[in-house]
Biopython code that builds the backbone (N, CA, C, O; Angstrom):
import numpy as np
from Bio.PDB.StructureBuilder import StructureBuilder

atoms = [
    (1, "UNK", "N", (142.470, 48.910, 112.071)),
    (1, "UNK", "CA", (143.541, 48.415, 112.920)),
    (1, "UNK", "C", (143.293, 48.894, 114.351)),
    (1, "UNK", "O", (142.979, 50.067, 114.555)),
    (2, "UNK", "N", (143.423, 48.046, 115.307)),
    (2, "UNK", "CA", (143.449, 48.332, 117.131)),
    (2, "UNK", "C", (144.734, 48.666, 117.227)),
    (2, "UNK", "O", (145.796, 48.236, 116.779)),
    (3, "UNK", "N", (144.368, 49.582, 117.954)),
    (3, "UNK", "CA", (145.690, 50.112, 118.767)),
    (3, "UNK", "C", (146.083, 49.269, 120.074)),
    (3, "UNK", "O", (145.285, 48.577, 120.705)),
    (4, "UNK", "N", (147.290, 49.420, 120.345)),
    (4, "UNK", "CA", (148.368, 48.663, 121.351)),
    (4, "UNK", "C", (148.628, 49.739, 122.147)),
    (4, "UNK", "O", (148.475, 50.930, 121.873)),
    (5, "UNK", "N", (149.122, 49.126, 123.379)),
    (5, "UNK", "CA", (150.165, 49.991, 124.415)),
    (5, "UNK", "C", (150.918, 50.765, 123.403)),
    (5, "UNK", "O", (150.999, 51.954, 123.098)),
    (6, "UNK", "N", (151.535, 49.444, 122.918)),
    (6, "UNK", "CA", (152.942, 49.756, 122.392)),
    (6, "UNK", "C", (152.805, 50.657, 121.092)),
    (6, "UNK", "O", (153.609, 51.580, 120.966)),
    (7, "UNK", "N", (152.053, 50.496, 120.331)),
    (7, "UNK", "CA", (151.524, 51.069, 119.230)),
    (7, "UNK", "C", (151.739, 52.988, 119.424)),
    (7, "UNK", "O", (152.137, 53.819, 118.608)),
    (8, "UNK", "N", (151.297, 53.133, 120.793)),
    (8, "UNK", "CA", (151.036, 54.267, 121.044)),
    (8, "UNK", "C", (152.321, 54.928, 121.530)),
    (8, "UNK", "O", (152.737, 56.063, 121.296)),
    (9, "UNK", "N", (152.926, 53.809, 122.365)),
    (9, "UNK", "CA", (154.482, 54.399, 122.611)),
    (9, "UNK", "C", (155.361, 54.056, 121.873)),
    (9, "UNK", "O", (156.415, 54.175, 122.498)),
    (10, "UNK", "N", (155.594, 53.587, 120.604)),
    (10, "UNK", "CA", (156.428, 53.723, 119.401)),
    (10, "UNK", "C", (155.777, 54.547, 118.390)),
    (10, "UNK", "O", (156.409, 54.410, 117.343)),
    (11, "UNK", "N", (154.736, 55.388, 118.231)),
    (11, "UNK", "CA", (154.324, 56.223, 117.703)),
    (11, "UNK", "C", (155.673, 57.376, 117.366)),
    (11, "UNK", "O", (156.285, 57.894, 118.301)),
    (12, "UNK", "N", (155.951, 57.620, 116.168)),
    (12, "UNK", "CA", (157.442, 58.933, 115.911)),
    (12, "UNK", "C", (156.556, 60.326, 115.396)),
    (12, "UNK", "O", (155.331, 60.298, 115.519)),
    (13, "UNK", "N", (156.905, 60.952, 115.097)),
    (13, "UNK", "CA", (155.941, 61.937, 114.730)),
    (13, "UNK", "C", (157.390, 62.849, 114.127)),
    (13, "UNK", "O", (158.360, 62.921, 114.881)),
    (14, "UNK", "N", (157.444, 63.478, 112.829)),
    (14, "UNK", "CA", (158.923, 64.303, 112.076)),
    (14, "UNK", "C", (158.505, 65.650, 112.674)),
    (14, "UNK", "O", (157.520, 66.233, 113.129)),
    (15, "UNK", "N", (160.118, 65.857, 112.357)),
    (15, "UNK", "CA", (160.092, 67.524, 113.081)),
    (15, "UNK", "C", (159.459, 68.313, 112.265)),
    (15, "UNK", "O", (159.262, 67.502, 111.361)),
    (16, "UNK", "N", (159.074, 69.111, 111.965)),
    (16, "UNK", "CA", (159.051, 70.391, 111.059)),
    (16, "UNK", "C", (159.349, 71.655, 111.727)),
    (16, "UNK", "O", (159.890, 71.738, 112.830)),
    (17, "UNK", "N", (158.913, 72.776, 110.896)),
    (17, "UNK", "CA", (159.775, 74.715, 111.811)),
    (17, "UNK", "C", (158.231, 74.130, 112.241)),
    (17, "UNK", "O", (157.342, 73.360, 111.877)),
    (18, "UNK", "N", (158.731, 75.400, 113.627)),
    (18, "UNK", "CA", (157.340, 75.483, 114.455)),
    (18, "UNK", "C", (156.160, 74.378, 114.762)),
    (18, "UNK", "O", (154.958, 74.242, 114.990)),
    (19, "UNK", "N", (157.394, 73.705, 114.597)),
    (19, "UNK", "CA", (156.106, 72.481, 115.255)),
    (19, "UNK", "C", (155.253, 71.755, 116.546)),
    (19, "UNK", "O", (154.137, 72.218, 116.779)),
    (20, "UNK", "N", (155.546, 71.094, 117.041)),
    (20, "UNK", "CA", (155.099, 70.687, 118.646)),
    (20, "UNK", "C", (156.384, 70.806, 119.398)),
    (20, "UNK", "O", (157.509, 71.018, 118.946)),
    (21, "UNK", "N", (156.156, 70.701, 120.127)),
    (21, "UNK", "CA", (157.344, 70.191, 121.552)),
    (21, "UNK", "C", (157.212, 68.798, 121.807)),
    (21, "UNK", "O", (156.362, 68.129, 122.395)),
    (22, "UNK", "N", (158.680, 68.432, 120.984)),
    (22, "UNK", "CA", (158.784, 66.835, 121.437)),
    (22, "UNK", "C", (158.723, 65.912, 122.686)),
    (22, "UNK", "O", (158.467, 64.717, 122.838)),
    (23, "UNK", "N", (159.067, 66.966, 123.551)),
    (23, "UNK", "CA", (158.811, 66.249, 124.817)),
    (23, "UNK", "C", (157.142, 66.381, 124.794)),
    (23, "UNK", "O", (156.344, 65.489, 124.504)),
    (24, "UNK", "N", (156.956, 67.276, 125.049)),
    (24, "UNK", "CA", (155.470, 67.407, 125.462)),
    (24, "UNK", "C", (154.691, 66.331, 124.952)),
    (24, "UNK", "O", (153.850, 65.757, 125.645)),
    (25, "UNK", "N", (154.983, 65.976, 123.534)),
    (25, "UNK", "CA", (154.170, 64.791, 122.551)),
    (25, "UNK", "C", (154.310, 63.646, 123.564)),
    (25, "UNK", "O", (153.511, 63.075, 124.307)),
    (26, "UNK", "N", (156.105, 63.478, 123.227)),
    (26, "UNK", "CA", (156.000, 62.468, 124.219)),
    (26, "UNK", "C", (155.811, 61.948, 125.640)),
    (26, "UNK", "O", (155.669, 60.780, 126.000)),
    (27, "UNK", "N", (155.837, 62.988, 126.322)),
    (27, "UNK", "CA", (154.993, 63.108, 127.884)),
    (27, "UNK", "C", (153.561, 62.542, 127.706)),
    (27, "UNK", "O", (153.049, 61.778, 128.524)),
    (28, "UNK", "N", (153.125, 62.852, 126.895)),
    (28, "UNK", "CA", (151.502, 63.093, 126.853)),
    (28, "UNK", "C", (151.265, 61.702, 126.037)),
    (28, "UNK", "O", (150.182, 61.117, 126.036)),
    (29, "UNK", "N", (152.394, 61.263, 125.360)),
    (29, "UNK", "CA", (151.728, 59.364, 124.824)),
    (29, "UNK", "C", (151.945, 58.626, 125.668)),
    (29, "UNK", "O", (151.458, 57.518, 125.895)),
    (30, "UNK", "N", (152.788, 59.270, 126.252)),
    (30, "UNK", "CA", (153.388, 58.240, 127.692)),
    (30, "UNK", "C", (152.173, 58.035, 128.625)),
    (30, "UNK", "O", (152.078, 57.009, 129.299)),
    (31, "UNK", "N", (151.220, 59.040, 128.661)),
    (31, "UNK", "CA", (149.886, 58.811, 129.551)),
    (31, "UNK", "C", (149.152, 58.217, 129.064)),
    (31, "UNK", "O", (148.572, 57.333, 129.694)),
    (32, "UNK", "N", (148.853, 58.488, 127.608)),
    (32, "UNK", "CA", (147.512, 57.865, 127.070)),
    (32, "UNK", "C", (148.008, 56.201, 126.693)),
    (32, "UNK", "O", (147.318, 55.214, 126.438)),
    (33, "UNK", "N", (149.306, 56.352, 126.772)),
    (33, "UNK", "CA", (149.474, 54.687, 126.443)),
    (33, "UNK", "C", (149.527, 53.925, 128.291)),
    (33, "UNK", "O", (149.471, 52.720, 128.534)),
    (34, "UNK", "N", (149.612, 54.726, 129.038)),
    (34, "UNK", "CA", (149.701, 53.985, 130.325)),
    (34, "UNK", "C", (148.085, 53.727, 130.992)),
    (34, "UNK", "O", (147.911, 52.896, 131.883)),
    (35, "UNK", "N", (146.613, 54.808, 130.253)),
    (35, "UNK", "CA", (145.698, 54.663, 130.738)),
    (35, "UNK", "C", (145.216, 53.967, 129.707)),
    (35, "UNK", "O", (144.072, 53.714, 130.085)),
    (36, "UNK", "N", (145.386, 53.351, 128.330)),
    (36, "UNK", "CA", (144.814, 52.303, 127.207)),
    (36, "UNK", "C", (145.300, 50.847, 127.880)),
    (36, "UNK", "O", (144.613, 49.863, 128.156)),
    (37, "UNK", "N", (146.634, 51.055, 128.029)),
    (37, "UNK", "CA", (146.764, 49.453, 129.077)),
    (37, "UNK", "C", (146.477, 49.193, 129.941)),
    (37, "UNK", "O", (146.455, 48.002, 130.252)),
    (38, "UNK", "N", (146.038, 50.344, 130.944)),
    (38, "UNK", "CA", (145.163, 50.082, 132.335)),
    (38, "UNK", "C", (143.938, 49.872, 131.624)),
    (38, "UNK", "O", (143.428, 48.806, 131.970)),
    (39, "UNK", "N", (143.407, 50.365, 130.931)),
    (39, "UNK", "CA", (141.619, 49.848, 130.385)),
    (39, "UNK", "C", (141.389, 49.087, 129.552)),
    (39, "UNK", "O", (140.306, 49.013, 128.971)),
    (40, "UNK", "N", (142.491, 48.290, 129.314)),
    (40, "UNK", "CA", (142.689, 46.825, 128.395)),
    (40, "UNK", "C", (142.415, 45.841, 129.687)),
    (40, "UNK", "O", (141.518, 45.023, 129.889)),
    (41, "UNK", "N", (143.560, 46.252, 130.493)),
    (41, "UNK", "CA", (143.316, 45.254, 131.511)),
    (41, "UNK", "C", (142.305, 45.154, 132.079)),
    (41, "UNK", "O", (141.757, 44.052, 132.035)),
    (42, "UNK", "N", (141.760, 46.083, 132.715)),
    (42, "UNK", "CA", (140.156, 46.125, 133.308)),
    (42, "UNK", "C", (139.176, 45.355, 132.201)),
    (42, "UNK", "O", (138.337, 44.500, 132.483)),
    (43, "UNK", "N", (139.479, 45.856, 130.897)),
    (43, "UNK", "CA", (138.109, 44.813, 130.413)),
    (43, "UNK", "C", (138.934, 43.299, 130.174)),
    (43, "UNK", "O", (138.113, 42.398, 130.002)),
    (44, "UNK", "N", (139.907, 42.977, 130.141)),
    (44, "UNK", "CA", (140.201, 41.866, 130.093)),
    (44, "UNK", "C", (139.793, 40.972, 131.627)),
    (44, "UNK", "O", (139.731, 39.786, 131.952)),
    (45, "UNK", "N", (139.609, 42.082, 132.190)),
    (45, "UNK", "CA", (139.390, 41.100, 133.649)),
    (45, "UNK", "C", (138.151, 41.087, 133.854)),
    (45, "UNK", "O", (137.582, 40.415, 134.714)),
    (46, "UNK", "N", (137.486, 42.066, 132.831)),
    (46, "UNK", "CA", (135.839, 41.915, 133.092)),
    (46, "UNK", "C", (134.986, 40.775, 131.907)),
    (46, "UNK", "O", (133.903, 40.235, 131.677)),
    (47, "UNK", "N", (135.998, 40.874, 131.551)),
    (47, "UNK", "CA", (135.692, 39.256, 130.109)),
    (47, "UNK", "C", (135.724, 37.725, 130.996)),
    (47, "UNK", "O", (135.237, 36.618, 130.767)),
    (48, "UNK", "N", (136.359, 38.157, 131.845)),
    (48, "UNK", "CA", (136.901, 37.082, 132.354)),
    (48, "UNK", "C", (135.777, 36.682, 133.708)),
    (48, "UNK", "O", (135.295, 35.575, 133.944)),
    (49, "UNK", "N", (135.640, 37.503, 134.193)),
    (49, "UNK", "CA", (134.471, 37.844, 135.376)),
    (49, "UNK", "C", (133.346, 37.182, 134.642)),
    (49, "UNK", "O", (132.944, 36.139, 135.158)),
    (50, "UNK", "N", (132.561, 37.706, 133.178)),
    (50, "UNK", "CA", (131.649, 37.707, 132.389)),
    (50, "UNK", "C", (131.619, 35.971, 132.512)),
    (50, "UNK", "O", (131.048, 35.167, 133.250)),
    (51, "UNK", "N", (132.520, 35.890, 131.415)),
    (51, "UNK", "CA", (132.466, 34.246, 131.597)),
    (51, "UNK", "C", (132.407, 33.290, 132.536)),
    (51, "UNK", "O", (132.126, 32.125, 132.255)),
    (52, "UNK", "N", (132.754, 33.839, 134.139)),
    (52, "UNK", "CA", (132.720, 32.782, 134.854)),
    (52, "UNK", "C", (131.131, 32.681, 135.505)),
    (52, "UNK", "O", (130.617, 31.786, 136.175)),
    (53, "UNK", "N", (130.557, 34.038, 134.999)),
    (53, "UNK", "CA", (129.371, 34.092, 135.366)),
    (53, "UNK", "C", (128.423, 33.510, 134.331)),
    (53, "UNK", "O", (127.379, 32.961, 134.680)),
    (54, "UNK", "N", (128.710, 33.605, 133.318)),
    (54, "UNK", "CA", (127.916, 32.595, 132.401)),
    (54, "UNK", "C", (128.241, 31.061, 132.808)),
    (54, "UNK", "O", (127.345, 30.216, 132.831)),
    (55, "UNK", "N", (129.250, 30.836, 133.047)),
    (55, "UNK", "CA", (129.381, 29.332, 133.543)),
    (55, "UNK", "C", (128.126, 29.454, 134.581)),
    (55, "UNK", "O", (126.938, 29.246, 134.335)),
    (56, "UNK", "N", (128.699, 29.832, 135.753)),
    (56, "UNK", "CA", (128.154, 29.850, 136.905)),
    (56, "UNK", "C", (126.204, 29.875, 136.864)),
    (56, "UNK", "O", (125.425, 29.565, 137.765)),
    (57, "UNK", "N", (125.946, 30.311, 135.616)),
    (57, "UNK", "CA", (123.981, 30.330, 135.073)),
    (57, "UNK", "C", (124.036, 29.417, 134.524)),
    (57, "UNK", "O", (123.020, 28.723, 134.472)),
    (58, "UNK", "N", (125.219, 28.995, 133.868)),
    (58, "UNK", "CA", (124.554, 27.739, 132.873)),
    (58, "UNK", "C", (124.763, 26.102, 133.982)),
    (58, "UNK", "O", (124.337, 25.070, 133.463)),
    (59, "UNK", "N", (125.337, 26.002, 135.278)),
    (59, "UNK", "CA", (124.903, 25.173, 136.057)),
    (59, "UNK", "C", (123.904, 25.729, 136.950)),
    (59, "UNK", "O", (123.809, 24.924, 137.876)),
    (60, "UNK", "N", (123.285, 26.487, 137.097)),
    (60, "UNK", "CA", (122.162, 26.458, 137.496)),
    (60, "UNK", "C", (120.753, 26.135, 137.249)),
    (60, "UNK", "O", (119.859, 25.654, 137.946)),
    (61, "UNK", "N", (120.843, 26.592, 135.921)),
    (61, "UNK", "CA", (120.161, 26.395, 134.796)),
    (61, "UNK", "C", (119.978, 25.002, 134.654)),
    (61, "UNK", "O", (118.848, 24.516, 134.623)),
    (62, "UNK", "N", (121.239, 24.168, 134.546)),
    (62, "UNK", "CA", (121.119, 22.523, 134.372)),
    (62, "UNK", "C", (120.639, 22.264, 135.954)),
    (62, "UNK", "O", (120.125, 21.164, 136.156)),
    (63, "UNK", "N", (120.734, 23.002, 136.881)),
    (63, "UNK", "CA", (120.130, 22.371, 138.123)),
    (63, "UNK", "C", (118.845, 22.387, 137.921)),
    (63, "UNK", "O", (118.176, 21.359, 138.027)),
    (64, "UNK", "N", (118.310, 23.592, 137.593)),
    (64, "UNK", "CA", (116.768, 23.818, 137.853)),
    (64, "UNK", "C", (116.284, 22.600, 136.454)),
    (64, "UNK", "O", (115.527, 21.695, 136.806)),
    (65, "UNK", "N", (116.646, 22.621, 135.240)),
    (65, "UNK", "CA", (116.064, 21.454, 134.418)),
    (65, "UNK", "C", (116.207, 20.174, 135.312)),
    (65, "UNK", "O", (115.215, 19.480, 135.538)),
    (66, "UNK", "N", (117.088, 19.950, 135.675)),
    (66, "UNK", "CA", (116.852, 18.763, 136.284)),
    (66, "UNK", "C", (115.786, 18.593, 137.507)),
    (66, "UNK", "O", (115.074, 17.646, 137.839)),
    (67, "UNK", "N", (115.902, 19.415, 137.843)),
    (67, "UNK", "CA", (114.932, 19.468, 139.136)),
    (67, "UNK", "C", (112.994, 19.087, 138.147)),
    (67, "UNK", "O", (112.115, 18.285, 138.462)),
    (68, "UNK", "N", (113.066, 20.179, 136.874)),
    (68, "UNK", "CA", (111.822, 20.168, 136.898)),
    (68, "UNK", "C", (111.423, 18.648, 135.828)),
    (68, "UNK", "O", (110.314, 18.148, 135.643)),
    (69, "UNK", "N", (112.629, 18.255, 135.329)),
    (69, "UNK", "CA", (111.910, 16.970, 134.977)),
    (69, "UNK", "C", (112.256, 16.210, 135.918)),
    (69, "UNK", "O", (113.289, 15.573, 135.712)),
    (70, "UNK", "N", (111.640, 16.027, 137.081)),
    (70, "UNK", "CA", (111.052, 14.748, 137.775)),
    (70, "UNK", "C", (109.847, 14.399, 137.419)),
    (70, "UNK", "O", (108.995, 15.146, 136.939)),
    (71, "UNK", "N", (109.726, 12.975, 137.702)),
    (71, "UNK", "CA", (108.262, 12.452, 137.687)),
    (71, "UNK", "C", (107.033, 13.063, 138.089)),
    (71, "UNK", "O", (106.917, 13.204, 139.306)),
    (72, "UNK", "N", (106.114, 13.451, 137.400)),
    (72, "UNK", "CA", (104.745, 14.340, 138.011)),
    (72, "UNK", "C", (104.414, 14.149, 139.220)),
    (72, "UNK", "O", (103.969, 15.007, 139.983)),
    (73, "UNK", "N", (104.649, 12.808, 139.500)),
    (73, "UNK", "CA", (103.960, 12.499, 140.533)),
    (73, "UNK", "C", (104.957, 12.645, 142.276)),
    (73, "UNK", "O", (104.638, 12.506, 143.457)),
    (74, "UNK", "N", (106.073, 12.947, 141.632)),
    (74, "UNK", "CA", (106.667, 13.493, 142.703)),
    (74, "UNK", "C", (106.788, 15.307, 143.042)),
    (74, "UNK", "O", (107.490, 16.113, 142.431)),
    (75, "UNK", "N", (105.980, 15.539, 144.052)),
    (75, "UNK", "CA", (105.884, 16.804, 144.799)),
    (75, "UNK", "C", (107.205, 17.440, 145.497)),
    (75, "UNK", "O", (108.101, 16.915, 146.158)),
    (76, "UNK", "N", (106.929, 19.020, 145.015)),
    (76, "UNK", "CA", (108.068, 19.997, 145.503)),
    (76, "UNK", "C", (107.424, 20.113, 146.318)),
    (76, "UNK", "O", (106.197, 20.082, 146.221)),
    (77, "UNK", "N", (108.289, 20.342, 147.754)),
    (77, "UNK", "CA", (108.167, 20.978, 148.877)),
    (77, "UNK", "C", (107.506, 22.572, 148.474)),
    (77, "UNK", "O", (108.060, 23.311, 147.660)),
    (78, "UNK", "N", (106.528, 22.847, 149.033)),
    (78, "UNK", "CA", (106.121, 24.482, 149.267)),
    (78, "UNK", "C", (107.027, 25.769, 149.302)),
    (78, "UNK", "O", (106.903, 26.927, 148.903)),
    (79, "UNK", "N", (108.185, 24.901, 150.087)),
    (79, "UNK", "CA", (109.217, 26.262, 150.141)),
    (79, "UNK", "C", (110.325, 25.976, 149.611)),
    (79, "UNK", "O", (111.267, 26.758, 149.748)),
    (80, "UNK", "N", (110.479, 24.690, 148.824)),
    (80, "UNK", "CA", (111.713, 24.477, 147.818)),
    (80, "UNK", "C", (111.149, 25.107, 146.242)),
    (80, "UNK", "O", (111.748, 25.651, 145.315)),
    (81, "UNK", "N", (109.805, 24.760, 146.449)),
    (81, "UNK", "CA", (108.865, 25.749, 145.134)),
    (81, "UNK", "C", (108.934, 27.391, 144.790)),
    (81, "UNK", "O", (108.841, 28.078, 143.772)),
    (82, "UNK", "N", (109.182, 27.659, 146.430)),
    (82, "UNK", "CA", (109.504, 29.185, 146.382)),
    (82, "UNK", "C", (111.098, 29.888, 146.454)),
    (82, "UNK", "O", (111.370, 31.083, 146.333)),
    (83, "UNK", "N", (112.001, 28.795, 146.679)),
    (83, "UNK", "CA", (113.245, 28.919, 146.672)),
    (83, "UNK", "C", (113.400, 28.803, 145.176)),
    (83, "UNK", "O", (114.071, 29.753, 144.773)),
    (84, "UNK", "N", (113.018, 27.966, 144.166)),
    (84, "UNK", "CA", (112.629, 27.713, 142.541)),
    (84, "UNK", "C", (112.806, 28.536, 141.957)),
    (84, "UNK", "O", (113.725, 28.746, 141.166)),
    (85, "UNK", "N", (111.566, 29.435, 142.375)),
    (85, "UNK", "CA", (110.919, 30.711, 141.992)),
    (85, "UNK", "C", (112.207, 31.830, 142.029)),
    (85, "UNK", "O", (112.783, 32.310, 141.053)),
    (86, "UNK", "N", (112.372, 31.991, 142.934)),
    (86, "UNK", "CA", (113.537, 32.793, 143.475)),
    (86, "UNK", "C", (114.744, 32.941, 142.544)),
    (86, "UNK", "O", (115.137, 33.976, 142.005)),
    (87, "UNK", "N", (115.373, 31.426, 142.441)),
    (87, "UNK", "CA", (116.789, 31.525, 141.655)),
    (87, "UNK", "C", (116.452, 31.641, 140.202)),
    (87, "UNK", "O", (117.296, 32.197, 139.499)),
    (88, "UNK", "N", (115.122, 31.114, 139.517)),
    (88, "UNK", "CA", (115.088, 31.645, 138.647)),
    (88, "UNK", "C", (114.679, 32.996, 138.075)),
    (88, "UNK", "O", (114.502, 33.271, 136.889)),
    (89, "UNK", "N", (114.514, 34.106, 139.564)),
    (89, "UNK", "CA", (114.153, 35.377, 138.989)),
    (89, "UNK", "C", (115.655, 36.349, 139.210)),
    (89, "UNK", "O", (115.899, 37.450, 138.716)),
    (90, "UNK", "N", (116.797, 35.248, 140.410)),
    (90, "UNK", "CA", (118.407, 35.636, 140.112)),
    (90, "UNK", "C", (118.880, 35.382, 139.109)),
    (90, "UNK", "O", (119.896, 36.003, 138.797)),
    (91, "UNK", "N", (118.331, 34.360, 138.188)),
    (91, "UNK", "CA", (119.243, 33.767, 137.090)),
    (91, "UNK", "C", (118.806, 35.238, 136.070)),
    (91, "UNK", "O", (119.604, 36.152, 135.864)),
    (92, "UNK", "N", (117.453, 35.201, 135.548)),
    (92, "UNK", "CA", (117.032, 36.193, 135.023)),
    (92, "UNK", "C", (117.668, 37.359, 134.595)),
    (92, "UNK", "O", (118.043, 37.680, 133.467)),
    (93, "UNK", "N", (117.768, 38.241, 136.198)),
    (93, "UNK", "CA", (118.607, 39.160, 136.210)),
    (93, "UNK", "C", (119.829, 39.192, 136.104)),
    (93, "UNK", "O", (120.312, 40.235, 135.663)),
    (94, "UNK", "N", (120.869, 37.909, 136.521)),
    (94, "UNK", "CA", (121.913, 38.114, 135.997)),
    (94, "UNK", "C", (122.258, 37.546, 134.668)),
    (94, "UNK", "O", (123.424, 37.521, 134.272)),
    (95, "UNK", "N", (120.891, 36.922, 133.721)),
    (95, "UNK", "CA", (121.272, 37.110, 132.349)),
    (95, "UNK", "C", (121.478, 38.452, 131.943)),
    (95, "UNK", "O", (122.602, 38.803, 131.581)),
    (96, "UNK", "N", (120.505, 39.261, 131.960)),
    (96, "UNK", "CA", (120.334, 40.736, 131.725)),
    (96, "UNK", "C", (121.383, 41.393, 131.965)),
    (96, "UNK", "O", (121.896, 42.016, 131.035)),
    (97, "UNK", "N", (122.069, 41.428, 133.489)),
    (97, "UNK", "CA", (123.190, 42.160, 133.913)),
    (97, "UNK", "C", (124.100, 41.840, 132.553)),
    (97, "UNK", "O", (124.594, 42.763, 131.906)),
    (98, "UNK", "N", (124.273, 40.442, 132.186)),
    (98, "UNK", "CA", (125.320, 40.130, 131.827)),
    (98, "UNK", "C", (125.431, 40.488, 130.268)),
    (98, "UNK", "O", (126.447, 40.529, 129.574)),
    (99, "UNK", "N", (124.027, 40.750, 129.896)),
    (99, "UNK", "CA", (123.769, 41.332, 128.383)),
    (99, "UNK", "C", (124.186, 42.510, 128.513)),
    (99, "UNK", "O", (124.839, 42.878, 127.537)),
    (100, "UNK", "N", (124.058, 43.405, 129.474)),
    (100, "UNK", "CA", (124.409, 44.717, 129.626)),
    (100, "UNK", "C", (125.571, 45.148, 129.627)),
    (100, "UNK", "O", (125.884, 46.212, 129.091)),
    (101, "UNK", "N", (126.666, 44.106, 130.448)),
    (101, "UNK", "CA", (127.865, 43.945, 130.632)),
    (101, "UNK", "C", (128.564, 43.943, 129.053)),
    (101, "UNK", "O", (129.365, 44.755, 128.591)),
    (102, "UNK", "N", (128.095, 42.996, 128.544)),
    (102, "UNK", "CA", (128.496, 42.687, 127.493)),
    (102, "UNK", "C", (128.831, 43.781, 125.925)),
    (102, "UNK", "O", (129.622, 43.971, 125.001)),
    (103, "UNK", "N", (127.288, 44.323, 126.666)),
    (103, "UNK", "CA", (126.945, 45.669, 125.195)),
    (103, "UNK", "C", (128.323, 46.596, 125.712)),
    (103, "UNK", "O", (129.315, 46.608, 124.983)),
    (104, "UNK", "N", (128.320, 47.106, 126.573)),
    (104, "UNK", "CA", (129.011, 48.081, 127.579)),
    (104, "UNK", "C", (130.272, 47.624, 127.338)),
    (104, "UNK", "O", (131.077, 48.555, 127.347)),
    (105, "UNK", "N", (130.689, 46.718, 127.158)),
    (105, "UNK", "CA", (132.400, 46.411, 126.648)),
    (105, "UNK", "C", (132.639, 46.270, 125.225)),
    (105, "UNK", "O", (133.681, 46.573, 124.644)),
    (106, "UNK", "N", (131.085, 45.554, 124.467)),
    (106, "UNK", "CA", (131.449, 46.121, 122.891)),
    (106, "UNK", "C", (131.717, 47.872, 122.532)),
    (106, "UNK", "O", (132.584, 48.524, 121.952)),
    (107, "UNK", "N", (130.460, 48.150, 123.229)),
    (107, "UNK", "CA", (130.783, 49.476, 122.671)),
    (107, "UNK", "C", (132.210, 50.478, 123.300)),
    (107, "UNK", "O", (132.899, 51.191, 122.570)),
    (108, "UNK", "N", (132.334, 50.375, 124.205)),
    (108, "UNK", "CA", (134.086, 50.402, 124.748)),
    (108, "UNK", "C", (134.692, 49.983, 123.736)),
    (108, "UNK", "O", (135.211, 50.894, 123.091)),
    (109, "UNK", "N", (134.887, 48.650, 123.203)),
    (109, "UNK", "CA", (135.896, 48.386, 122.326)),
    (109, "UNK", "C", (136.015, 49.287, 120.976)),
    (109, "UNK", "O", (137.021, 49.852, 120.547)),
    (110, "UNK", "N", (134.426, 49.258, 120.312)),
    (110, "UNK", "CA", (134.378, 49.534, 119.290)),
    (110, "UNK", "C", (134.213, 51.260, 118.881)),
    (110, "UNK", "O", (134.099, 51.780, 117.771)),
    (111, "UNK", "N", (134.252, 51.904, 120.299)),
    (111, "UNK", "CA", (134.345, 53.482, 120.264)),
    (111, "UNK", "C", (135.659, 53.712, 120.150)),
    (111, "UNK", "O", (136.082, 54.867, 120.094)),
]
sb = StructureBuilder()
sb.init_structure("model")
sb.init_model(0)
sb.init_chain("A")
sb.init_seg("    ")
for serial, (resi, resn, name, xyz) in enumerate(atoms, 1):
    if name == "N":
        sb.init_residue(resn, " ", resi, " ")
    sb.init_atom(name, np.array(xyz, "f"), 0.0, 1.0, " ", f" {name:<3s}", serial, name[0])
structure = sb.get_structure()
């Protein structure tokens, strides 16, 4: 089971002799449930980032296919060849970034 904000701040815990200090418990869920929903949100906004950047490769990607099936017999410019070159060594890296991104929020989730 994942834990919630809320999960954490409806958490009860019974009295017993000598036991905790109820406030203190609850002071102290009151934080960890206010920094689990701040780092929900952050990766929810980095899911969201993620994806627009996979959009954002996968039309590029359809740019550069299109570009390279033209007719043989029609010639790239010299420096549209090296501009080519270029976005596909940005695309590259921001596949990678984005694999990295990706591992880096599973394992967040799943720690």
């Amino acid at each position: 089971m994942r834990l919630t904000y809320l999960d954490i701040l409806e958490q009860c815990f019974h009295d017993k002799f000598r036991g905790y200090n109820k406030q203190e418990v609850d002071t102290f869920l009151h934080l960890v449930a206010d920094d689990f929903k701040s780092m929900a949100e952050d990766l929810k906004e980095k899911d969201r980032q993620i994806d627009f950047k996979i959009e954002e490769i996968k039309k590029q990607k359809e740019s550069l296919q299109e570009l390279s099936l033209r007719e043989p017999d029609t010639r790239i410019p010299p420096d549209v060849e090296e501009e080519l070159r270029a976005l596909r060594k940005e695309l590259e890296e921001k596949d990678l970034l984005i694999q990295e991104m990706k591992k880096t929020d599973e394992s967040r989730s799943n720690g």
